[in-house]
C-alpha positions as a Markdown table, in Angstrom:
| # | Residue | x | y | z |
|---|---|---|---|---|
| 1 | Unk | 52.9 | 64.1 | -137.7 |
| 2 | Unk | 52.1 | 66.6 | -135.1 |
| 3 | Unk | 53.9 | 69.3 | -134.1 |
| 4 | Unk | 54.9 | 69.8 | -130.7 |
| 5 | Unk | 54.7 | 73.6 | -129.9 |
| 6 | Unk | 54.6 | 74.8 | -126.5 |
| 7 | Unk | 56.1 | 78.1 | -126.6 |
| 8 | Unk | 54.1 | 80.1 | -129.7 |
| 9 | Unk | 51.5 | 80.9 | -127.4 |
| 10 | Unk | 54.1 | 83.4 | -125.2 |
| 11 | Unk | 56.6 | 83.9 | -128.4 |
| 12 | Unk | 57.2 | 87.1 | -126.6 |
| 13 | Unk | 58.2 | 86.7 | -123.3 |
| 14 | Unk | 60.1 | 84.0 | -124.9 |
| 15 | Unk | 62.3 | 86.3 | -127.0 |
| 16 | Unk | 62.7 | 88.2 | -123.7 |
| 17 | Unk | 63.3 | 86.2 | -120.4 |
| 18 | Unk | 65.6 | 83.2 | -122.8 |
| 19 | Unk | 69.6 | 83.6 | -121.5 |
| 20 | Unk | 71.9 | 83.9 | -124.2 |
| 21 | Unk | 74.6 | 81.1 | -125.1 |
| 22 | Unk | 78.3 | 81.7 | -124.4 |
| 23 | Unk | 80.5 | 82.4 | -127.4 |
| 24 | Unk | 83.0 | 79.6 | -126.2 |
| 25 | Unk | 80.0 | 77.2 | -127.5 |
| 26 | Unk | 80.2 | 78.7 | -131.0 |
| 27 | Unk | 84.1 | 78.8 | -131.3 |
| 28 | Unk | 84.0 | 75.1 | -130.2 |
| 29 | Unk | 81.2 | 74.3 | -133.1 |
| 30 | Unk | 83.6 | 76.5 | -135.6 |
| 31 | Unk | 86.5 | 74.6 | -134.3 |
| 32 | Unk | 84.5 | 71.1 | -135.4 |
| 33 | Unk | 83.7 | 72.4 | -139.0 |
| 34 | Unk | 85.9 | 71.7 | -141.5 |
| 35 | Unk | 83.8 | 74.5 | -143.8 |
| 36 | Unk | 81.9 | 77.3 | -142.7 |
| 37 | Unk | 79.7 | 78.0 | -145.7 |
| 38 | Unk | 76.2 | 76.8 | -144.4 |
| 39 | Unk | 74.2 | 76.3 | -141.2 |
| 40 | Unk | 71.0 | 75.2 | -140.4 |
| 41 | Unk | 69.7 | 76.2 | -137.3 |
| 42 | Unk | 67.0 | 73.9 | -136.6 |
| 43 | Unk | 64.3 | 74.7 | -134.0 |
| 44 | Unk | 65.9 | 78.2 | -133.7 |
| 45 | Unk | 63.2 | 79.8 | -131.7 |
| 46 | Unk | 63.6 | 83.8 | -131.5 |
| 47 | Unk | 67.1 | 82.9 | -133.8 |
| 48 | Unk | 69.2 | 82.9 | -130.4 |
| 49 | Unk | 71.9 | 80.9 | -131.8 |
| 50 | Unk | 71.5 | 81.6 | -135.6 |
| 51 | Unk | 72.1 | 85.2 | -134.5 |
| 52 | Unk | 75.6 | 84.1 | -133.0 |
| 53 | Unk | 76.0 | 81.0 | -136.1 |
| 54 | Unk | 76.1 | 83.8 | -138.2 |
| 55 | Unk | 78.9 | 85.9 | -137.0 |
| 56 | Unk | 81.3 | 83.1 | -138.5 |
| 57 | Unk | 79.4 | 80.9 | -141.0 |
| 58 | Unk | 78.5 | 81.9 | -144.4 |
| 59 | Unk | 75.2 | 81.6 | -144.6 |
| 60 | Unk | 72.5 | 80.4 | -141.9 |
| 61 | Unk | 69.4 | 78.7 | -142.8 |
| 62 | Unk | 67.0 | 79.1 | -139.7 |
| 63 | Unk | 63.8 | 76.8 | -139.1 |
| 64 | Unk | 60.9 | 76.6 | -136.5 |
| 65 | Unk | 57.5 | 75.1 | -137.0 |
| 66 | Unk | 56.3 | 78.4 | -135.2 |
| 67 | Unk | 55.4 | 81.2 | -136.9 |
| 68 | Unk | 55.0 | 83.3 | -134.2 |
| 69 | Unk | 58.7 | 82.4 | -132.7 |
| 70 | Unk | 60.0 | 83.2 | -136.3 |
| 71 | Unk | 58.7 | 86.3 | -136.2 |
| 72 | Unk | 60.5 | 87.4 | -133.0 |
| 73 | Unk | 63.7 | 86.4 | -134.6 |
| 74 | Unk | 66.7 | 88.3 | -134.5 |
| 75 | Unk | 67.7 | 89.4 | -138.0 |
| 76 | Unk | 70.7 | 89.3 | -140.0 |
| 77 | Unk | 72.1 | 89.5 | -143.5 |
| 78 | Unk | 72.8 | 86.4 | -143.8 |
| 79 | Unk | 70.3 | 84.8 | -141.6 |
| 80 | Unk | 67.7 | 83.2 | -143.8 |
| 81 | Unk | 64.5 | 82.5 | -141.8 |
| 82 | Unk | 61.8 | 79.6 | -142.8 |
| 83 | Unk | 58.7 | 78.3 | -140.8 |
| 84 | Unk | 59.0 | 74.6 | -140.7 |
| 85 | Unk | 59.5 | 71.7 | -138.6 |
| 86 | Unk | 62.5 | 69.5 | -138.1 |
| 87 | Unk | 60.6 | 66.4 | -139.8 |
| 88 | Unk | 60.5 | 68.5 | -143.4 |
| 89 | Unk | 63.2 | 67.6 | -145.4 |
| 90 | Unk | 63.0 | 71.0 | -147.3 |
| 91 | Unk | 67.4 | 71.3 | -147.5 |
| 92 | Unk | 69.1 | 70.5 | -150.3 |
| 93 | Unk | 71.2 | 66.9 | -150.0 |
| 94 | Unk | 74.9 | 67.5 | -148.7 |
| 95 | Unk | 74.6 | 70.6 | -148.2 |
| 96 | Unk | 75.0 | 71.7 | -144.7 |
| 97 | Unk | 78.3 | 72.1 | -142.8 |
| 98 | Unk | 77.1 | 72.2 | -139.2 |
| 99 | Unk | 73.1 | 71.6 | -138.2 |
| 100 | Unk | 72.3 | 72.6 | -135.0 |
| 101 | Unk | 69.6 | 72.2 | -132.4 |
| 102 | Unk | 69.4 | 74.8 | -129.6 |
| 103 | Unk | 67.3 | 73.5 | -126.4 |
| 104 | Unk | 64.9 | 71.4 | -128.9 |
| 105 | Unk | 65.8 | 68.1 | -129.8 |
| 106 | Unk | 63.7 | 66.5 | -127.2 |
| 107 | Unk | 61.0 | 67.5 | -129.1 |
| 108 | Unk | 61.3 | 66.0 | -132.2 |
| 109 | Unk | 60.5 | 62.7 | -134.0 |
| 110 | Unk | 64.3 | 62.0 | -133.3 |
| 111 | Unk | 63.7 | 59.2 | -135.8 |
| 112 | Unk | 62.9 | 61.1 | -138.6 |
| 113 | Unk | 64.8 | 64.1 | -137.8 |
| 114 | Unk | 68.0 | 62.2 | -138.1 |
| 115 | Unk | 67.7 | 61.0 | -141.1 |
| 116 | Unk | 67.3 | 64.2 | -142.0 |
| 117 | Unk | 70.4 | 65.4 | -141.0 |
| 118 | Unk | 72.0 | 62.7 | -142.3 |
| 119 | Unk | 70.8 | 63.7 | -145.8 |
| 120 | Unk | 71.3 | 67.2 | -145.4 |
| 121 | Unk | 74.9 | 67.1 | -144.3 |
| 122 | Unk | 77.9 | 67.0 | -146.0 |
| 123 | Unk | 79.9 | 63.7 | -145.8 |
| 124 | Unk | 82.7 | 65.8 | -142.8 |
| 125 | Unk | 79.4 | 67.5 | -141.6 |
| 126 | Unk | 78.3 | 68.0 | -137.6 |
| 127 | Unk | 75.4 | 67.7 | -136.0 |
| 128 | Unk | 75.5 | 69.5 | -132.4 |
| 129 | Unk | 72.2 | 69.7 | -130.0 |
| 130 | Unk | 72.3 | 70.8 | -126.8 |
| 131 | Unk | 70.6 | 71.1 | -123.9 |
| 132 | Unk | 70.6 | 73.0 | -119.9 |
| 133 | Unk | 69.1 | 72.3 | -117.1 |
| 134 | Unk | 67.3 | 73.9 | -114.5 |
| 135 | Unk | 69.6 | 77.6 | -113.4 |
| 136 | Unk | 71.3 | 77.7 | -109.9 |
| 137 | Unk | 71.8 | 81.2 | -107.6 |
| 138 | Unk | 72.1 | 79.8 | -104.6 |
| 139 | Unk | 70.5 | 77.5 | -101.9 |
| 140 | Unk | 67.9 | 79.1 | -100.9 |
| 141 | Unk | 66.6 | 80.9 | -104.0 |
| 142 | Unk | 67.1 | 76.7 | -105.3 |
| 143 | Unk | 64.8 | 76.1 | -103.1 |
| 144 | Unk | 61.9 | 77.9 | -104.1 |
| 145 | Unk | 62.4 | 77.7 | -107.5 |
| 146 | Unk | 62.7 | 73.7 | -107.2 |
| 147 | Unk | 59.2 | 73.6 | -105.1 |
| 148 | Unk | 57.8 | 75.6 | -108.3 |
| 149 | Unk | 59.4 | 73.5 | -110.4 |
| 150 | Unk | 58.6 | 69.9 | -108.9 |
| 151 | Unk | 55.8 | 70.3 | -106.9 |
| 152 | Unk | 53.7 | 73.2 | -108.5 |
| 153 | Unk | 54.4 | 72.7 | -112.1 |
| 154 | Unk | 55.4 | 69.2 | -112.2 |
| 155 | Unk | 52.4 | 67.5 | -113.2 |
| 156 | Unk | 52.8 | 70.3 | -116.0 |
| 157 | Unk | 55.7 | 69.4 | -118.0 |
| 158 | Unk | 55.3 | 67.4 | -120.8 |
| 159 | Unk | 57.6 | 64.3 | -120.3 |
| 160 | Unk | 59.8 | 65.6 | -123.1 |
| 161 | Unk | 61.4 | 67.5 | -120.4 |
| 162 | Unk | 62.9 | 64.3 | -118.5 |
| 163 | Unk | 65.5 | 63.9 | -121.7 |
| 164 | Unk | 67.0 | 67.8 | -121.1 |
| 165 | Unk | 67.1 | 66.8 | -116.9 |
| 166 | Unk | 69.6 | 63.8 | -117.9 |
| 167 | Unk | 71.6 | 66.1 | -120.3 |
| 168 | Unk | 70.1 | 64.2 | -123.6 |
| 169 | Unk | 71.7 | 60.6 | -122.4 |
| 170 | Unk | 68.8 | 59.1 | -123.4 |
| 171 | Unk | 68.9 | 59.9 | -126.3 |
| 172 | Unk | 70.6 | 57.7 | -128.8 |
| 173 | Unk | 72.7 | 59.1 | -132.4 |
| 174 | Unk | 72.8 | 57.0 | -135.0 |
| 175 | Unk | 76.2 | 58.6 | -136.3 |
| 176 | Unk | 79.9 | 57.5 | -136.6 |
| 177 | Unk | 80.9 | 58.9 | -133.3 |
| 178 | Unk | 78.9 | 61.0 | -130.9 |
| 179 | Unk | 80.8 | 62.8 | -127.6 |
| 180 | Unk | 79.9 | 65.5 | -125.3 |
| 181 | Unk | 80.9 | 68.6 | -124.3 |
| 182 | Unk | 80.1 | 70.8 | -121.0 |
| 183 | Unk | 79.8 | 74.2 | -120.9 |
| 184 | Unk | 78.3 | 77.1 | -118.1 |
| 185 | Unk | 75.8 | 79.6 | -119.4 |
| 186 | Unk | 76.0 | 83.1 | -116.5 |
| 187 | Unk | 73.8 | 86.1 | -116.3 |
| 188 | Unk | 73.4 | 89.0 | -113.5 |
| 189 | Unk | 69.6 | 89.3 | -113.3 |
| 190 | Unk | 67.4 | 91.0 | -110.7 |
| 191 | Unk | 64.6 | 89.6 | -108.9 |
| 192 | Unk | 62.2 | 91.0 | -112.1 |
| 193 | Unk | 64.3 | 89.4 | -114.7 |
| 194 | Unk | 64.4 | 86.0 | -112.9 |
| 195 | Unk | 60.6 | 86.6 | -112.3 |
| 196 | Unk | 60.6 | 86.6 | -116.7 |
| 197 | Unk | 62.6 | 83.8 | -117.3 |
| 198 | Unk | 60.5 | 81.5 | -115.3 |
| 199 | Unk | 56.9 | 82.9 | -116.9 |
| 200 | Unk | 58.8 | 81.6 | -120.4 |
| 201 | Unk | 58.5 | 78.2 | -118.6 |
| 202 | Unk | 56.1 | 76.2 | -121.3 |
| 203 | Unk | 54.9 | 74.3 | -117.6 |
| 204 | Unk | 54.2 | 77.5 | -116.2 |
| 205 | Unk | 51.9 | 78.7 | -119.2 |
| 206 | Unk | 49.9 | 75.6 | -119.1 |
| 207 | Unk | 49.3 | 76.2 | -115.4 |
| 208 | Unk | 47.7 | 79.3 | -116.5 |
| 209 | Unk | 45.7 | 78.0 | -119.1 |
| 210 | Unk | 44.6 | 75.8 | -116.8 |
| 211 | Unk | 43.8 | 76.9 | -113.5 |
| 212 | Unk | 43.5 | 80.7 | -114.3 |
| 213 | Unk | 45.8 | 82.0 | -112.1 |
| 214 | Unk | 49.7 | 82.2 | -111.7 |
| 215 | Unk | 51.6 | 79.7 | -110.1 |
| 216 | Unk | 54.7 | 82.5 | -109.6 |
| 217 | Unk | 52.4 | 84.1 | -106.6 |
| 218 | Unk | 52.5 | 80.7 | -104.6 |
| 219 | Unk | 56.1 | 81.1 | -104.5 |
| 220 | Unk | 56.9 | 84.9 | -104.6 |
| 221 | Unk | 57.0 | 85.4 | -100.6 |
| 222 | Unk | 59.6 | 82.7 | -100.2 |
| 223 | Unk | 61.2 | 83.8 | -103.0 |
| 224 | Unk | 61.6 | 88.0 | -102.5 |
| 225 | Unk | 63.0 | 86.4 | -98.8 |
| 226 | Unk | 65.3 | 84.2 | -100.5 |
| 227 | Unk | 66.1 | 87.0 | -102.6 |
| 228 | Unk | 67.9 | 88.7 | -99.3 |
| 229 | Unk | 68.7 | 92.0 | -100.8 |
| 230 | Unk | 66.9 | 94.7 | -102.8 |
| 231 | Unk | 65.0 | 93.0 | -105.6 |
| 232 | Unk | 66.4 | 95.1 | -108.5 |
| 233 | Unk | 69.8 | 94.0 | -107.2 |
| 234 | Unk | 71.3 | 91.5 | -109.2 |
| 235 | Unk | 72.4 | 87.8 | -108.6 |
| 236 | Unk | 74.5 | 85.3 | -110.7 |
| 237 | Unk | 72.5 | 83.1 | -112.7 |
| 238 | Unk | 74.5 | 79.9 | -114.2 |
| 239 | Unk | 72.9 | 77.0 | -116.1 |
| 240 | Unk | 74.9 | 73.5 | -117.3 |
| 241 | Unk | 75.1 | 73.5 | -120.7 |
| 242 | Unk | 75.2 | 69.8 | -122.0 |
| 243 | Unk | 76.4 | 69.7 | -126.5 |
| 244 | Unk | 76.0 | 65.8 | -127.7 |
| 245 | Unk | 78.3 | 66.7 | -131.1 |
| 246 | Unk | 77.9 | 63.9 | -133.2 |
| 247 | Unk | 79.6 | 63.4 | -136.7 |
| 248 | Unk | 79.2 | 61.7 | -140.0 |
């Protein structure tokens, strides 16, 4: 089985440009545990969400089958990190309160990554992924960044991404009972940090790869206009933030 890793090549710009969750994700997951003495964090990346898992659980057991986005990860004491994918059943059976998947799951062998969970949790345990789509300023600063988005890099994404752009609907849980929950990521960002987020796109990095140059410059005139104020001014960035919360 081949693992799908399109982000260890910029691991650090990653770690950097990536918006944070909001904390009233994590007190809805704590809300749906009925313990709180183990987490694994599958696919954690730069350990985003571990890092926030870990203010209320026990003990979190972070994976990624990158080594280079594990070691960018944020640490903490009881934040236990461990390169390896979501297809290795490396967890001890019934043993996980809450498994999570943070802007991932659309990369995995669902198939085999559910069963999985399935062993891995306990018989009340959770399984929450989520997923957001593409940010929103305003119209006009939309505008550019759809153009870069659709007709720049869209030959570019890997078709993985279609699952995230319909909220993870397509994909089905083989659980009990599955619903969803909604939430709004926000950020203040200047022109620069938006500039950052968008070079962590993995469709941008393959541009580069391929064509040796960087799409960002086809866009950046439109986009300093759209801007309409001094670039290190900052704007509200929001992003819908789709959790499919699925239980035993």
């Amino acid at each position: 089985m081949t693992f799908k890793d399109h982000f260890s090549g910029h691991a650090q710009a990653y770690a950097d440009a990536r918006p944070s969750y909001p904390d009233q994700l994590f007190e809805f997951l704590h809300s749906q545990c009925e313990q709180h003495d183990l987490v694994w964090d599958c696919a954690t990346g730069n350990g985003q969400a571990a890092v926030s898992l870990a203010k209320t659980f026990k003990r979190v057991i972070a994976t990624d089958g990158s080594a280079e986005q594990v070691e960018q990860a944020q640490a903490a004491g009881n934040i236990e990190y461990r390169q390896m994918t979501a297809e290795q059943p490396l967890l001890e059976k019934n043993s996980c309160d809450l498994i999570t998947v943070a802007q991932a799951l659309h990369w995995f062998d669902t198939d085999v990554f559910f069963d999985n969970a399935k062993s891995c949790l306990k018989p009340e345990g959770v399984l929450a992924a989520w997923c957001y789509a593409v940010h929103q300023i305003n119209d006009p600063i939309d505008a550019v960044v759809g153009k870069l988005y659709e007709e720049i890099l869209g030959e570019y994404w890997p078709p993985e991404r279609r699952l995230v752009e319909n909220h993870y609907r397509d994909i089905s849980f083989p659980f009990a009972t599955c619903f969803e929950r909604n939430f709004v990521m926000t950020r203040e960002w200047s022109l620069q940090q938006l500039c950052g987020y968008l070079t962590s796109w993995s469709a941008l990095q393959r541009y580069r790869k391929k064509n040796g140059s960087d799409p960002l410059e086809l866009v950046m005139q439109d986009l300093r206009q759209a801007w309409g104020r001094e670039p290190e001014e900052t704007q509200v960035v929001t992003w819908p933030l789709t959790v499919k919360l699925a239980r035993m």
